[in-house]
C-alpha positions in Angstrom: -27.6 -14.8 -24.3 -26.4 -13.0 -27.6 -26.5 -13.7 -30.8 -24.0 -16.1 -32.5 -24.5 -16.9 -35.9 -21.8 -18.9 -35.8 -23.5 -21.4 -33.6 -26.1 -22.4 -35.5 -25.5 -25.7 -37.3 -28.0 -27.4 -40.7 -27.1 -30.7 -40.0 -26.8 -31.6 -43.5 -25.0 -34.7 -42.6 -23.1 -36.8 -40.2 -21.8 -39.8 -39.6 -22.4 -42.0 -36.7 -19.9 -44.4 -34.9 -19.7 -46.7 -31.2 -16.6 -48.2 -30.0 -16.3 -50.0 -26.7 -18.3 -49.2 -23.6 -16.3 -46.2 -21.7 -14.3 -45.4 -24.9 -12.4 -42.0 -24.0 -13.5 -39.2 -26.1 -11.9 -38.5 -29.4 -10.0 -35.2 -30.6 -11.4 -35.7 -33.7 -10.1 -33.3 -36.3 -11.6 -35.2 -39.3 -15.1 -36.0 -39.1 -15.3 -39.2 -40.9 -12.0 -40.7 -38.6 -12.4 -40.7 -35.0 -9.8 -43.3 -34.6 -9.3 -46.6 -35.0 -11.2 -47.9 -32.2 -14.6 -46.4 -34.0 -16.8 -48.6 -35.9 -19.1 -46.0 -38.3 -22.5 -47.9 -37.9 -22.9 -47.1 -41.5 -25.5 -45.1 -43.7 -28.8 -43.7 -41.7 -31.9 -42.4 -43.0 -31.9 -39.1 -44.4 -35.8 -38.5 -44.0 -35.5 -39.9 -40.3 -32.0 -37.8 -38.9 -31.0 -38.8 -35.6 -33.5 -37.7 -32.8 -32.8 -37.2 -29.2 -35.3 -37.3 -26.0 -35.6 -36.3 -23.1 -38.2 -38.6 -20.6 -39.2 -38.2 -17.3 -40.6 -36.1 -14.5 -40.6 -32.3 -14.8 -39.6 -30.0 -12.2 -42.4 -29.7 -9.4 -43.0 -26.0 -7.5 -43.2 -26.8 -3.7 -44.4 -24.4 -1.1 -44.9 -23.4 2.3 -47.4 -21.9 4.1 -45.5 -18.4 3.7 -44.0 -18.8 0.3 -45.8 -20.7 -1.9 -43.1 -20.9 -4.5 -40.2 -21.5 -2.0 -38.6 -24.0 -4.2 -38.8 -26.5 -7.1 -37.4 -30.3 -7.5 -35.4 -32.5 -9.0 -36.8 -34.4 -11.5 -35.5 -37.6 -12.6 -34.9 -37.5 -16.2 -33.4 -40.1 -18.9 -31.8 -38.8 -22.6 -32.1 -41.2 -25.4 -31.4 -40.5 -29.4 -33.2 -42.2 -31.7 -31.5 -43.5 -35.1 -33.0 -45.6 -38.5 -29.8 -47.6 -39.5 -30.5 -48.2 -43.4 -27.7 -50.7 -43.9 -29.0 -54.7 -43.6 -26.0 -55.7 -42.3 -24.2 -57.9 -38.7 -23.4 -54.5 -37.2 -27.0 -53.1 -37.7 -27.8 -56.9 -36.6 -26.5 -56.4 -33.6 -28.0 -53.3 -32.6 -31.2 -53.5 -33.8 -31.4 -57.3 -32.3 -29.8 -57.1 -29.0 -27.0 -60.0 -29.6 -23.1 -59.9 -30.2 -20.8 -61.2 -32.4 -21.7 -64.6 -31.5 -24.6 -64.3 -33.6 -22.9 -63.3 -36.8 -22.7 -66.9 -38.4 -19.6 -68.8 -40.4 -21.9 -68.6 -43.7 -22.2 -64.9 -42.8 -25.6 -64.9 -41.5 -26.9 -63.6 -38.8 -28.7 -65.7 -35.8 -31.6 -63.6 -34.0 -31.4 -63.9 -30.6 -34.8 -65.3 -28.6 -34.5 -62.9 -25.7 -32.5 -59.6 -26.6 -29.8 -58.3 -24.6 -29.4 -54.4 -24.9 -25.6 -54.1 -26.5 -23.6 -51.2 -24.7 -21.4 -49.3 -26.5 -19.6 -45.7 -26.6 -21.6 -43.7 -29.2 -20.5 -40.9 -31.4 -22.4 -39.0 -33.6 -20.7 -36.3 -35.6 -23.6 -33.6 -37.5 -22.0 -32.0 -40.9 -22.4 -28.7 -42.4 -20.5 -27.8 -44.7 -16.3 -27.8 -43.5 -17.9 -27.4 -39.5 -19.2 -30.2 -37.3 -20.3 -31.0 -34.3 -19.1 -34.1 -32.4 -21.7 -35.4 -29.8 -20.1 -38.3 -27.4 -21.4 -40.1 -24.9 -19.2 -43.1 -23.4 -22.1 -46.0 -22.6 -25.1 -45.9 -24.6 -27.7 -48.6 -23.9 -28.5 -50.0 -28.1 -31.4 -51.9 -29.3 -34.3 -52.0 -31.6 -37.3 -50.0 -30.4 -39.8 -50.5 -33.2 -41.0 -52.3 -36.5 -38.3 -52.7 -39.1 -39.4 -49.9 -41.9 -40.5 -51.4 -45.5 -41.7 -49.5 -48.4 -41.5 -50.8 -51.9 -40.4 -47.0 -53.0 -37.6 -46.5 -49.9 -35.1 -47.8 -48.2 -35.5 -51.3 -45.4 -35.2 -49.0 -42.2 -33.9 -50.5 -38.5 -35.0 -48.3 -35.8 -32.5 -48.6 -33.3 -32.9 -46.5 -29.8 -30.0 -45.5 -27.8 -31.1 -44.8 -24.3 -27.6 -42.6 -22.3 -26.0 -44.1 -19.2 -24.2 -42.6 -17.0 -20.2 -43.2 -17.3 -17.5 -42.9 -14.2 -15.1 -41.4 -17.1 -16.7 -38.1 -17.1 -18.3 -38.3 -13.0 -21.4 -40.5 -13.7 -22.4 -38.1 -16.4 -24.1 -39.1 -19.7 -21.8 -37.3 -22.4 -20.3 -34.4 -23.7 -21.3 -32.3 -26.4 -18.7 -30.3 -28.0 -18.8 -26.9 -29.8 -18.9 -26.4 -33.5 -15.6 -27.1 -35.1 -14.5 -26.7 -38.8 -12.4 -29.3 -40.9 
């Protein structure tokens, strides 16, 4: 592979959006408008950027009697991204709780849900650097909290909120599409 300094990306910010479950991708030309149909999820931690995983088996060398190395396998792997919502608000609510609009209350509150129900979605995320980003779709994303909600008397009230990637019929049962960088 050669060098391409152009390809290399600080992700100095970003902005992160969902939209209904199986939401075509965007042509997105400005970073912070995607379209109508995106909700941004609002401000994220800066010490805690977006992180994404990979979980599951690794590939396993099998053999035969004359060729030990004849092959390896398939493992079964799942992709996730991890995110810390910083905004105490119904959409964060949502996410981080497992429950839909139906929980956001007349007075404006919000109604935690006994058993949590993973809310699908179409996720964006869109990393900054300077006048280039890089949009990252994937078209159902599996939201909901995955750990303690973050408190420190010197910081902002953190929502961990794990997004684990299903696979979407739009693009052949595949899990998203990352594009290349692009500038403003």
């Amino acid at each position: 592979m050669a060098l391409n300094d152009a390809s290399v990306i600080v992700p100095a910010g970003g902005h992160i959006f969902t939209a209904a479950p199986d939401e075509p991708k965007p042509t997105i030309t400005d970073p912070l408008a995607p379209g109508a149909k995106w909700i941004n999820i609002g401000h994220t931690s800066l010490d805690d950027l977006p992180e994404f995983g990979r979980d599951g088996d690794d590939p396993e060398v099998k053999g035969s009697w004359q060729n030990t190395k004849l092959r390896t396998t398939t493992p079964s792997v799942t992709y996730s991204v991890g995110l810390k919502s910083i905004q105490a608000d119904a959409e964060t609510y949502k996410l981080y709780f497992g429950a839909g609009t139906e929980a956001v209350q007349a007075d404006g509150s919000f109604r935690i849900p006994a058993n949590p129900i993973p809310q699908t979605r179409a996720l964006l995320i869109v990393i900054v650097d300077g006048k280039r980003f890089l949009p990252l779709w994937h078209p159902r994303v599996s939201l909901l909290g995955s750990d303690a909600v973050g408190m420190s008397n010197d910081d902002f009230v953190s929502f961990p909120i794990k997004g684990t990637f299903l696979g979407s019929t739009l693009i052949g049962n595949a899990v998203g599409e990352w594009a290349s960088l692009a500038a403003v």
